[in-house]
C-alpha positions in Angstrom: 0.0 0.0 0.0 2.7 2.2 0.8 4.6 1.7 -3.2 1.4 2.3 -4.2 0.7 5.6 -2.4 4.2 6.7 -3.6 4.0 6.0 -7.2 0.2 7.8 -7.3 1.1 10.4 -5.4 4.8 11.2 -7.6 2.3 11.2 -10.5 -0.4 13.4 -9.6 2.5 15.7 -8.6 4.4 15.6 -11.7 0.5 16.0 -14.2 0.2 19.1 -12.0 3.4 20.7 -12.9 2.6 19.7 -16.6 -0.5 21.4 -16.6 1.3 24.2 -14.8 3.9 24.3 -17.2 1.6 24.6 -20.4 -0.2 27.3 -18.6 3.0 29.7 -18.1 3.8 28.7 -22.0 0.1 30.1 -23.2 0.5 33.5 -20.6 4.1 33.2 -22.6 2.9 32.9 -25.7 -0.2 35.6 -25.6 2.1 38.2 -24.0 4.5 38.1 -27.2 1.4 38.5 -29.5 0.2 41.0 -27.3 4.0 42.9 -27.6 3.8 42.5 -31.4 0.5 43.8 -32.1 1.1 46.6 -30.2 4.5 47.1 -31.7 4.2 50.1 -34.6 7.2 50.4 -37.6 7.1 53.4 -39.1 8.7 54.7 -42.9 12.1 55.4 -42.4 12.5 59.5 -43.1 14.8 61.0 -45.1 16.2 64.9 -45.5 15.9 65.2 -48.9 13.8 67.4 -50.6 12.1 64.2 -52.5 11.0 61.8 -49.6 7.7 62.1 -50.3 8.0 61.1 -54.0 10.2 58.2 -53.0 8.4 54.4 -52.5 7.7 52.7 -49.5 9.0 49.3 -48.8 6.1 47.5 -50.2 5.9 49.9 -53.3 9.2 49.3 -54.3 8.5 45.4 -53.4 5.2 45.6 -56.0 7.5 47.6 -58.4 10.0 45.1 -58.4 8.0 41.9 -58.6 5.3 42.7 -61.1 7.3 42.2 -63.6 8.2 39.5 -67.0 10.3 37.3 -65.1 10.0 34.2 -66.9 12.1 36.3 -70.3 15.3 36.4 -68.1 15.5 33.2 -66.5 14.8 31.7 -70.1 17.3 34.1 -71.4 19.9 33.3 -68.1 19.2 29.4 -69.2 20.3 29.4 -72.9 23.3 31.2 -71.5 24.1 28.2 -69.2 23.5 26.1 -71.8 26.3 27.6 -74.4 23.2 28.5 -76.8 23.6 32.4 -76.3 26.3 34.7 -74.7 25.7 37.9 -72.6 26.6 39.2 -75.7 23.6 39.1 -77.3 22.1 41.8 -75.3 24.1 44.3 -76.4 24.9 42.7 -80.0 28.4 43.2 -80.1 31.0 40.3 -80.2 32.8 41.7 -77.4 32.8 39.6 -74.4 35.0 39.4 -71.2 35.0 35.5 -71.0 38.1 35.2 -73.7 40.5 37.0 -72.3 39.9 35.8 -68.6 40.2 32.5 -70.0 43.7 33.3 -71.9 44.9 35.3 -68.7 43.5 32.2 -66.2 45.0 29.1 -68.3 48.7 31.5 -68.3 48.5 31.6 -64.3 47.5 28.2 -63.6 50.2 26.4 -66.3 53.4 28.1 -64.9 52.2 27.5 -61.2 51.5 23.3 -61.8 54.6 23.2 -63.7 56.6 24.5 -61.2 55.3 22.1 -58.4 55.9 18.9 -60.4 59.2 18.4 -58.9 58.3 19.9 -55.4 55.8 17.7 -54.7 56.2 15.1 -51.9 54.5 13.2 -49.0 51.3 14.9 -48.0 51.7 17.5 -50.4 51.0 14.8 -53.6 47.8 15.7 -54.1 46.3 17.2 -56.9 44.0 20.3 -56.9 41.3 20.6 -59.7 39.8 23.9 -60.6 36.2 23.6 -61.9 34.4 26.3 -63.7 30.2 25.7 -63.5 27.5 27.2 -65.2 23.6 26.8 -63.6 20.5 28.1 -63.8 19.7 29.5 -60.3 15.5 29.0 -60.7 16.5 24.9 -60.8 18.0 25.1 -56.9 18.0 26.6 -54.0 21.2 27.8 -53.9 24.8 26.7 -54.0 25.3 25.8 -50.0 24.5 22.3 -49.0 21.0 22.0 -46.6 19.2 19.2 -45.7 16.3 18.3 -47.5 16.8 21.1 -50.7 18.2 21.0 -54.2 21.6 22.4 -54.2 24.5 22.6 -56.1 26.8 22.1 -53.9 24.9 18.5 -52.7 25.0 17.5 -56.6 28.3 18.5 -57.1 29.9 17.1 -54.2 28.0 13.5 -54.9 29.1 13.6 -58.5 33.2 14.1 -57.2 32.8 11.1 -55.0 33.7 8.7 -57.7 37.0 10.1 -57.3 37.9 10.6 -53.7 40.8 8.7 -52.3 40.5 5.4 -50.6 41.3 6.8 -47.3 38.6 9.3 -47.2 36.1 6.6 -48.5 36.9 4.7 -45.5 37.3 7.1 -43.4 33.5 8.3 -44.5 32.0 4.5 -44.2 33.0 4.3 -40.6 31.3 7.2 -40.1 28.3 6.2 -42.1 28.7 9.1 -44.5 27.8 9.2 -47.9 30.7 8.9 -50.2 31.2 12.9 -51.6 34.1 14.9 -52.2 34.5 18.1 -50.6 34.0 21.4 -53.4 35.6 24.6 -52.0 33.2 27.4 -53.9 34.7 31.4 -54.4 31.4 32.7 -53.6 27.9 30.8 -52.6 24.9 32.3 -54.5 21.3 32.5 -53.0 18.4 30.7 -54.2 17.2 31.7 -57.5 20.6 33.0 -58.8 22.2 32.0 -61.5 25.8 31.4 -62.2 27.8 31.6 -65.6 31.4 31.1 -64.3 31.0 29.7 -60.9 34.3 28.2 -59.5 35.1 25.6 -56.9 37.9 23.1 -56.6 38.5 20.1 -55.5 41.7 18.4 -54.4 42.3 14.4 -54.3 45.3 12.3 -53.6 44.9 9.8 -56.6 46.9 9.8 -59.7 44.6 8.5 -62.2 41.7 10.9 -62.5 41.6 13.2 -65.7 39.9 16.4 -65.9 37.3 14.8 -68.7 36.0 12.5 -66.2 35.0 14.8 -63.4 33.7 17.0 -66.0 31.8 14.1 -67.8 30.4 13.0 -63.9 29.0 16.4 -63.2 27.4 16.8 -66.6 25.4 14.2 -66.3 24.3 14.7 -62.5 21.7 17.9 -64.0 21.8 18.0 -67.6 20.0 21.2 -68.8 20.4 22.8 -65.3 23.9 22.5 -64.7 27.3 22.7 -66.9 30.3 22.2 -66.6 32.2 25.0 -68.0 35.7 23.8 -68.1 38.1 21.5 -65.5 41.9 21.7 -65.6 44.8 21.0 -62.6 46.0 24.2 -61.0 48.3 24.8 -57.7 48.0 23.4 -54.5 47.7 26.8 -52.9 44.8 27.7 -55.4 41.8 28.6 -53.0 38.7 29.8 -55.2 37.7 32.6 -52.6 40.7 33.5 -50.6 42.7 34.2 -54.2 40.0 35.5 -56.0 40.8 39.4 -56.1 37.4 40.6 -58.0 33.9 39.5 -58.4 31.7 40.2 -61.5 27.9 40.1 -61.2 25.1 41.4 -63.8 21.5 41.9 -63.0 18.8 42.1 -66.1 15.7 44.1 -65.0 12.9 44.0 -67.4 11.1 46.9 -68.6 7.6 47.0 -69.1 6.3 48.3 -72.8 4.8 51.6 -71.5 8.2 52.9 -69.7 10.7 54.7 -72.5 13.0 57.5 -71.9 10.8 60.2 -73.0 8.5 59.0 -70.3 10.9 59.0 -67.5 12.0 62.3 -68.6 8.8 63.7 -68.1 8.1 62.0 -64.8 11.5 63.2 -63.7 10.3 66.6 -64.0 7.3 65.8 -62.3 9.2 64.4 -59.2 10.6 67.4 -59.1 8.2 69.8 -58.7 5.9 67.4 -56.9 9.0 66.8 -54.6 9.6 70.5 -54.0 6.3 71.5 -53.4 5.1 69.2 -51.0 7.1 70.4 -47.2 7.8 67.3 -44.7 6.9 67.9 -41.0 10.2 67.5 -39.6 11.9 64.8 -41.2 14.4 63.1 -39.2 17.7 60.6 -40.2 16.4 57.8 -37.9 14.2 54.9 -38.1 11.5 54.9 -35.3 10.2 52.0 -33.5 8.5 50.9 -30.8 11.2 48.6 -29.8 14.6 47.3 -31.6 15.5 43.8 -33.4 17.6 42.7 -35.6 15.3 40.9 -37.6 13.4 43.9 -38.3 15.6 44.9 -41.2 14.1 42.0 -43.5 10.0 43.1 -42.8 8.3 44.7 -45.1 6.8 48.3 -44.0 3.1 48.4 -44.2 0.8 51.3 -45.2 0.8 54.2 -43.2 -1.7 57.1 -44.1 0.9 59.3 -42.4 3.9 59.0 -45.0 1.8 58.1 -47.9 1.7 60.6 -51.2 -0.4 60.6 -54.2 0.9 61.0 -57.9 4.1 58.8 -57.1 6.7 58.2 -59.8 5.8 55.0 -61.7 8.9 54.9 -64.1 12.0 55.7 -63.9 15.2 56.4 -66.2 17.8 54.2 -66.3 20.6 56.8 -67.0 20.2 58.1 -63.4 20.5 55.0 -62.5 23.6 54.9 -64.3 24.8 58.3 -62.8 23.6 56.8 -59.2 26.0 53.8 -59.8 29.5 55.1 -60.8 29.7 57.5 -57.8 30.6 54.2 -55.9 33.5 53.4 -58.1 36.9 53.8 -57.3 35.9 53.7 -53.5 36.2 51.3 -50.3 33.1 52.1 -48.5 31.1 50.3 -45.8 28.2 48.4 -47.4 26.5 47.5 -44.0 23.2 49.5 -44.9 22.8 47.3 -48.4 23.7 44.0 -46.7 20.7 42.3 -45.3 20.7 38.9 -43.2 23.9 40.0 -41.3 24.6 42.4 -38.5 24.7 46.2 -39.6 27.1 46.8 -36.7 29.4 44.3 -35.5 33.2 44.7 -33.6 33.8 41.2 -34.6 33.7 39.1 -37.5 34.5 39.9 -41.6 34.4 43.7 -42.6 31.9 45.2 -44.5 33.9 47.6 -46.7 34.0 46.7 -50.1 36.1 48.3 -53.3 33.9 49.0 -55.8 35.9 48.8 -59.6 33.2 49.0 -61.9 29.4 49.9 -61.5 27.3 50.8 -64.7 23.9 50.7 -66.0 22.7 50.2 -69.5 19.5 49.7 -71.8 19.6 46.3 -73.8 18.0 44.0 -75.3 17.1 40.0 -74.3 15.7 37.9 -76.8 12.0 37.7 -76.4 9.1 35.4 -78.1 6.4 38.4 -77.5 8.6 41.0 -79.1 10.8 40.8 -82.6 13.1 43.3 -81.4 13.6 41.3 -78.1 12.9 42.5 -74.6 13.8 45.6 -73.5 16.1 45.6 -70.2 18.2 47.4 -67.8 21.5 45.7 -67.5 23.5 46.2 -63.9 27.4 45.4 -64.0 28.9 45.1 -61.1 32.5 44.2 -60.4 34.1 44.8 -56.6 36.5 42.8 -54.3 33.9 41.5 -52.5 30.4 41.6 -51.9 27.9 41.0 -48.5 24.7 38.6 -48.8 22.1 40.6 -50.7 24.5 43.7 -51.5 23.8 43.4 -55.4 19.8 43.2 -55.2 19.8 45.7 -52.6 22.0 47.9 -54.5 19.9 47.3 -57.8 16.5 48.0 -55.9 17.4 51.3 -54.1 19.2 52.4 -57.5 15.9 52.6 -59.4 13.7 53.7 -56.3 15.9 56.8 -56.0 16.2 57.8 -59.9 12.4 57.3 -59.4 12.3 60.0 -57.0 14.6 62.4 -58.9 17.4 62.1 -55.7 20.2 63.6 -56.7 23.2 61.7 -57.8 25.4 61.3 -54.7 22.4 60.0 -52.8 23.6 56.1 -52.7 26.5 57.7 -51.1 24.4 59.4 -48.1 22.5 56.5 -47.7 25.5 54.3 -46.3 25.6 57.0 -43.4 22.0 56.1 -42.7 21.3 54.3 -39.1 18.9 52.1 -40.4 18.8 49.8 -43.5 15.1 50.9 -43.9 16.8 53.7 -45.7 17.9 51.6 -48.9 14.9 49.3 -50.5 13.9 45.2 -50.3 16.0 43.4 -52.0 15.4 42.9 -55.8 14.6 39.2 -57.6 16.6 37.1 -57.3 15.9 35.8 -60.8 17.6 39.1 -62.4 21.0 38.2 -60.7 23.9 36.1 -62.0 27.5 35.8 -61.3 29.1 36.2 -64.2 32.9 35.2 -63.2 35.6 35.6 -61.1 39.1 37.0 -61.4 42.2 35.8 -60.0 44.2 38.4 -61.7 44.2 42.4 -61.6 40.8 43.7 -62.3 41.6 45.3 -66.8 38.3 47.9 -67.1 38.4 47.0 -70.6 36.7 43.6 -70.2 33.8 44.8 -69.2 30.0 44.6 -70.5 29.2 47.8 -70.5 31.6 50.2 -70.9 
């Protein structure tokens, strides 16, 4: 009687503190709705003259998104697939891919031939530097996650054919999968594409050629994935860490109805709309209820208080042009364009970045709806580095401020912002693609647009 007093008695004790437990958690749970509710975000304000003829966060999120997509990551696909070359858009036979290819195969032929005779115990293995071409709308992303479509994950299965006996038993005692290990210069988000993409891969057998690793990985995603070229390069060749530039290019369809002669017109409309219309006390911070770090990433809603009729709808992409190139030349902090990362951090990776080329220009995209071909903004691009987002960011707050007629230096004034609520969502991601990457000094000659 006694065991069974106990044993009743520990159990109605411990159902108690359950119940008691999932109590607290609902009181928990309804105060933190309670906190967000009550939580207001407000439109960030700027000092300009044209704030009220700029877009709010979801304005320049509609602006972005409502448009033919489906054009460039059909154009961004034959490109993958060797059937067109980013020189189409401009029709000129000009392109930047032959002479980074001449400059590449001169660097990595003196360095392998000067390690042939240095070579010894650990230091036998052979490095392979892979060039890859994908369409970004086929994964999500290059970095390996459970349960998505990456590149990384096919690649990496594809180069296990030809890792080493050691690391294949080393990875069955551990019940791994048998993969080799691809080292990327620069892991792209999900839904951007990649024309020049490199990774290597280093193993310490003797008989694999270049023509079967690319043969494996071709066949892993045909259509989707390509392997642009695979040849043996030093053992100190890191993609990333000796990369010193970075070229990306982001296509932003126009609709039919936006030409220059309307943007002109609208420009002079900002500007006397702009002019006319006084601000009650606009301010250089962002006000909130309370702080958070993942605040950055929401998107504002409508406020009666900020919003302004007769708002540009167009814009002209030579501003944009004129809002780009003040950034080149320059190292400058690009914590206000970065999203999904600390804007102020005493630890960690820098966020200054040298900006070497940054231009915008009209073009053209083959197009089935149009003869011509579809008209587009073309972004280049090229800097030492860039932060997660940077590009879209950049491409999104570009065209919101030649919308609002700011003047030209304004990109410039907006990295001394407080809050990144000052620059605009992130563009597409379909628009973006990494074009290549240089391991030599940057030549402004082979650029897209001039």
């Amino acid at each position: 009687m006694v065991t069974s007093f106990t044993v009743k008695s520990v159990a109605t004790f411990i159902g108690k503190e359950k119940r008691l437990g999932r109590f607290r958690d609902l009181v928990s749970l309804s105060s933190m709705e309670n906190q967000t509710k009550n939580k207001i975000y407000f439109h960030y304000n700027h000092t300009d003259s044209c704030n009220s003829a700029r877009w709010t966060a979801r304005e320049s999120y509609q602006f972005m998104y409502e448009r033919p997509w489906q054009d460039v990551l059909h154009f961004f696909s034959n490109v993958v697939n060797a059937r067109l070359t980013l020189s189409t858009m401009f029709g000129t036979d000009n392109s930047p891919q032959t002479c980074i290819d001449v400059v590449d195969d001169d660097y990595k032929t003196s360095e392998v031939c000067d390690e042939k005779e240095e070579r010894c115990g650990r230091w036998e293995r052979v490095t392979f530097k892979i060039i890859l071409s994908y369409s970004g709308y086929a994964f999500d992303g290059w970095q390996k996650q459970p349960g998505l479509n990456t590149v990384q994950e096919i690649v990496e299965k594809s180069l296990g054919r030809f890792v080493d006996d050691k690391k294949a038993r080393l990875l069955k005692e551990k019940s791994k999968p048998l993969e080799g290990c691809a080292v990327v210069a620069g892991r792209t988000d999900k839904g951007v594409s990649a024309i020049r993409q490199v990774c290597s891969f280093y193993t310490w057998r003797k008989d694999v050629k270049p023509c079967d690793i690319e043969g494996e990985i071709n066949s892993a995603a045909p259509g989707k994935l390509r392997v642009v070229s695979v040849s043996e390069v030093s053992r100190v060749f890191h993609p990333n860490f000796s990369a010193k530039w970075r070229r990306y290019l982001y296509i932003f369809p126009l609709n039919d109805q936006e030409n220059e002669k309307q943007c002109c017109e609208n420009e002079k409309e900002v500007e006397s709309f702009s002019f006319a219309r006084n601000c009650n006390e606009p301010s250089n911070k962002c006000v909130e209820s309370s702080s958070s770090e993942n605040v950055e990433n929401l998107i504002i809603g409508n406020n009666k208080e900020f919003e302004a009729p007769n708002k540009p709808t167009c814009f002209s992409v030579c501003r944009v042009n004129q809002l780009l190139r003040h950034l080149e030349g320059k190292l400058l902090s690009y914590k206000m364009f970065a999203r999904d990362t600390k804007a102020s951090r005493n630890i960690g990776p820098p966020t200054e970045c040298f900006m070497y080329h940054a231009r915008a220009a009209e073009a053209r995209i083959p197009c089935s709806v149009h003869e011509e071909g579809r008209k587009v903004m073309c972004v280049e691009l090229v800097a030492n580095r860039f932060l997660r987002k940077m590009v879209r960011v950049l491409v999104a707050t570009s065209i919101r401020e030649a919308a609002a007629g700011a003047e030209e230096d304004a990109l410039l004034k907006l990295m001394e912002a407080t809050c990144r609520r000052a620059t605009a969502p992130p563009a597409p991601p379909d628009g973006l693609c990494l074009v290549d990457v240089g391991y030599t000094d940057f030549n402004p000659k082979n650029c897209l647009i001039p």
